[in-house]
N, C-alpha and C positions, 0 to 999 in steps of 0.2 A: 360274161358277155360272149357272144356268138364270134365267132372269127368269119373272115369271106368267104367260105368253104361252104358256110350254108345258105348262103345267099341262093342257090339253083332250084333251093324247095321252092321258095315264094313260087317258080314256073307251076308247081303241080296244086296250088295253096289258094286261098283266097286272098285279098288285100282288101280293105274294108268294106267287102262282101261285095267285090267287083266279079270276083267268080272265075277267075283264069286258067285254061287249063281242062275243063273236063269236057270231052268230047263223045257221047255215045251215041247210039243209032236213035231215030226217031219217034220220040214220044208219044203218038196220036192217038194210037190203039194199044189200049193193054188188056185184050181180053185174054183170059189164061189158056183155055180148052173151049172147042166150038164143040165136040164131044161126049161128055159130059158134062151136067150142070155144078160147078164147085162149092156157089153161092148158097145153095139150099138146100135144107137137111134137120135131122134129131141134135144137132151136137152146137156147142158154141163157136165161134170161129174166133183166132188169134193170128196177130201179123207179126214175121219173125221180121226183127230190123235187124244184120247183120253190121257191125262195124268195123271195116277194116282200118288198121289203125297199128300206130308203131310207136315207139316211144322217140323215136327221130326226127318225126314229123311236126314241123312247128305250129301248122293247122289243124292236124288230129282234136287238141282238147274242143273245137266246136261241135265235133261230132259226138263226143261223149257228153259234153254237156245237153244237146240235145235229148240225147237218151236220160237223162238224169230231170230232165224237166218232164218229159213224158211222162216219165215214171212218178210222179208228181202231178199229173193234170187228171183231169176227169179219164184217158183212155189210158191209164194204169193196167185196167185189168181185159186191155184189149191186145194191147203191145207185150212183146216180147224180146228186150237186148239181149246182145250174143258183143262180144268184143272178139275181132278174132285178128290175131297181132301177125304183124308183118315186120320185115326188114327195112324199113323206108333208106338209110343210110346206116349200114355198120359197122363204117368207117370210123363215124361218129359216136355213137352206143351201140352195140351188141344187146338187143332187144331180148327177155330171158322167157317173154313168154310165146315165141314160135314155134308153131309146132310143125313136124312134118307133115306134104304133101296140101299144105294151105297154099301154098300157087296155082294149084290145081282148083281151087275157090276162088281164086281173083281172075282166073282165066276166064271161067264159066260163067264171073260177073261183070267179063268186059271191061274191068279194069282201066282207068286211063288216069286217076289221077286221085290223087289223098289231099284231105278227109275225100271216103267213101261210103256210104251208108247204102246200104240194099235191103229194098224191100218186096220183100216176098219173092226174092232172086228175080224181080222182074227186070229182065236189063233195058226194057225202053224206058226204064225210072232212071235219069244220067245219076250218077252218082252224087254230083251236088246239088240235088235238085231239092233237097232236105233245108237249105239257105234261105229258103223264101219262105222260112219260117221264123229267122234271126231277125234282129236288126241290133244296130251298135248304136252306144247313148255318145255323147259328147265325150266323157272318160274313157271310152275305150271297150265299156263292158257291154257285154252282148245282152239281150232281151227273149225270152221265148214268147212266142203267143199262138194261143190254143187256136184262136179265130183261125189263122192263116192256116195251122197244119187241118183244120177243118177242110179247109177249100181244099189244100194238096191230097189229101186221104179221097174226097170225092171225086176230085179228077183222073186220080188212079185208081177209085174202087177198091181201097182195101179193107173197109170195113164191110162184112159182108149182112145177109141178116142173118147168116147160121152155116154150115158146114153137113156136107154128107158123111164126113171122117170123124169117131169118135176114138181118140189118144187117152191110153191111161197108162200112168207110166209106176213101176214099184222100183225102188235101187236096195243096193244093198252094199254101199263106199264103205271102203278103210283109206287109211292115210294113202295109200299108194297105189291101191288096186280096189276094183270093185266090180260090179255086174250092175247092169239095166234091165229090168222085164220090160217089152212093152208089147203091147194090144191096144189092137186095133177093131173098130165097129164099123159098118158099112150102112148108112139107113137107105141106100140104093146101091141096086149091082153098078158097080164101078165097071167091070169086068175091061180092066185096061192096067199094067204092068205100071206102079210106083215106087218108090223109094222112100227110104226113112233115113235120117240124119239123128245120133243121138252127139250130143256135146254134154259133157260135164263141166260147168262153171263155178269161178270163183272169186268172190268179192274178198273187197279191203286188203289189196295185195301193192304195196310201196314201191315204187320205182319211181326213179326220176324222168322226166316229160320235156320234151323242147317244145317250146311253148311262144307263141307270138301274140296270145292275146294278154288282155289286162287282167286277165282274172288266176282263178288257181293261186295265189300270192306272188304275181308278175307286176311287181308295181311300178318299175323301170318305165314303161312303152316303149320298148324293143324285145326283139326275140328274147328271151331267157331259159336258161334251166328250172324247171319245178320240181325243186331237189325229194320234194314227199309228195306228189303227187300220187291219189289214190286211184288203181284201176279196177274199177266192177266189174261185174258179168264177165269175165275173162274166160274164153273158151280155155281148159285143161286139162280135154282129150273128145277125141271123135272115132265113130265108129272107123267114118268117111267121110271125109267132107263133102262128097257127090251122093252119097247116096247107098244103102246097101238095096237090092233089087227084092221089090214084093211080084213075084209074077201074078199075070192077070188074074189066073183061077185062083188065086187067095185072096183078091178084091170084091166078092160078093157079097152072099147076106152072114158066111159064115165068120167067126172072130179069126182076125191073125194074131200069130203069136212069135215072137222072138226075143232072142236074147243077147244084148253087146256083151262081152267081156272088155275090162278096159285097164289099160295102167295110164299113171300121172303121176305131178308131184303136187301135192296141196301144203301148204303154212296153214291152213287152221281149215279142219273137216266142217266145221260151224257155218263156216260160209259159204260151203260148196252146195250147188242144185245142179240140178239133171233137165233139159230142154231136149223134146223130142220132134223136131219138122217131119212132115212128107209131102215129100216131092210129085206132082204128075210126073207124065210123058215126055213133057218139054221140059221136064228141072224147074220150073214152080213150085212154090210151097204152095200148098193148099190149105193147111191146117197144121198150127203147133198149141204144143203146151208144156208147161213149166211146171216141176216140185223139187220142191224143199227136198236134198239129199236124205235119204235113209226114210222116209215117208211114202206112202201113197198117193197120188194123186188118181182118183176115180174120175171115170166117164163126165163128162160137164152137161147136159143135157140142154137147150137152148133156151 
């Protein structure tokens, strides 16, 4: 059991999805670029959901579960999770999968309160704004429904009908170190200064969870330890988490081409995949994509 020390989370946490705590700037307009058209294009479009998340945090697993039902519903293969771990309390547990200069992502996400889910780094999306897609049964356990994150996705326009960005990414992982190729396609002159974000991820990684819902194996209904909880998609290296800089003149009709080099530590290369975002002007994602470590992922065409 929890001693009174953790009692101050509930301030940043939800309570049976009363929602307390998350404060960000106004939701109304979330268009991305008046500038260029981001919506339409040659290429598929994908929405990066970023999770910030810590293992200290006793309202964290809503957030992952979220991503876990996603990953699961009809827009499977429109989404794309990112878990990217924070310090919630290290008082308490010393989180092992932090990486440096990820402050510098909660900054840029406006940050106010855990669980935080970001998507498509849009910060008029508050960070709990992903809840009104929950609801809780009588026991405790929470519910996903597709219907609702319908309505949320339309209100913020994140499924587009296509993309002018085409991401194709090649890696080449060892246990420890590895390289990214990625290229890039333009089915319109962009001719405006972006960013690329690559993250190496890795699933079925054990650590234990502070945990306040019923599920995970929390049968108590109180705060508990989830001594095996499993964490997916778990960011385990970035270029930058802001972005490396594509100047304008490389945004036209011609292909860009770069290369991360990257260290980390991985428990099992099996599980690890390569996510590659890019960013506009403002720090929006515009367009991401995901592969399977050590494989190609080719151009998607729409």
């Amino acid at each position: 059991m929890f001693t009174k020390k953790f009692l101050p989370i509930l301030l940043f946490g939800i309570a049976s999805l009363s929602f307390i705590g998350c404060s960000d700037s106004d939701d109304s307009d979330d268009s991305q670029n008046t500038e260029v058209d981001f919506t339409k294009g040659d290429y598929k479009q994908k929405v990066l959901i970023e999770d910030i998340t810590s293992a200290s945090c006793m309202w964290c697993p809503l957030a992952s579960f979220t991503i876990e039902e996603l990953d699961k519903s009809e827009y499977k293969d429109k989404i794309i999770g990112v878990g990217v771990h924070g310090d919630f309390n290290a008082s308490m547990v010393k989180d092992p999968y932090v990486l440096p200069g990820m402050k510098n992502l909660m900054s840029a996400l406006k940050l106010s309160g855990w669980p935080h889910l970001s998507f498509n780094r849009n910060t008029k999306i508050k960070g709990s704004a992903f809840q009104s897609c929950l609801s809780e049964t009588a026991s405790g356990i929470y519910t996903f429904s597709s219907a609702e994150f319908e309505k949320f996705q339309k209100k913020y326009t994140l499924l587009n009908e296509s993309s002018p960005i085409g991401i194709k990414i090649e890696s080449d992982l060892a246990a420890t170190s590895g390289t990214v190729n990625v290229s890039l396609k333009f089915s319109t002159n962009i001719n405006q200064e972006l960013k690329y974000v690559v993250y190496v991820l890795e699933d079925g990684l054990v650590f234990q969870q502070a945990n306040a819902t019923a599920m995970y194996g929390n049968n108590s209904g109180q705060p508990a330890w989830s001594n095996d909880f499993v964490h997916n998609h778990v960011v385990r290296a970035t270029n930058n988490f802001l972005g490396e800089t594509i100047a304008a003149g490389q945004t036209t009709a011609n292909e860009f081409k770069a290369t991360a080099e990257l260290t980390y530590d991985t428990v099992n290369l099996q599980n690890a995949s390569v996510v590659v975002a890019v960013l506009d002007k403002d720090g929006n994602v515009v367009n991401a994509q995901k592969a399977k470590a050590n494989t190609t992922q080719d151009y998607e065409k729409k």
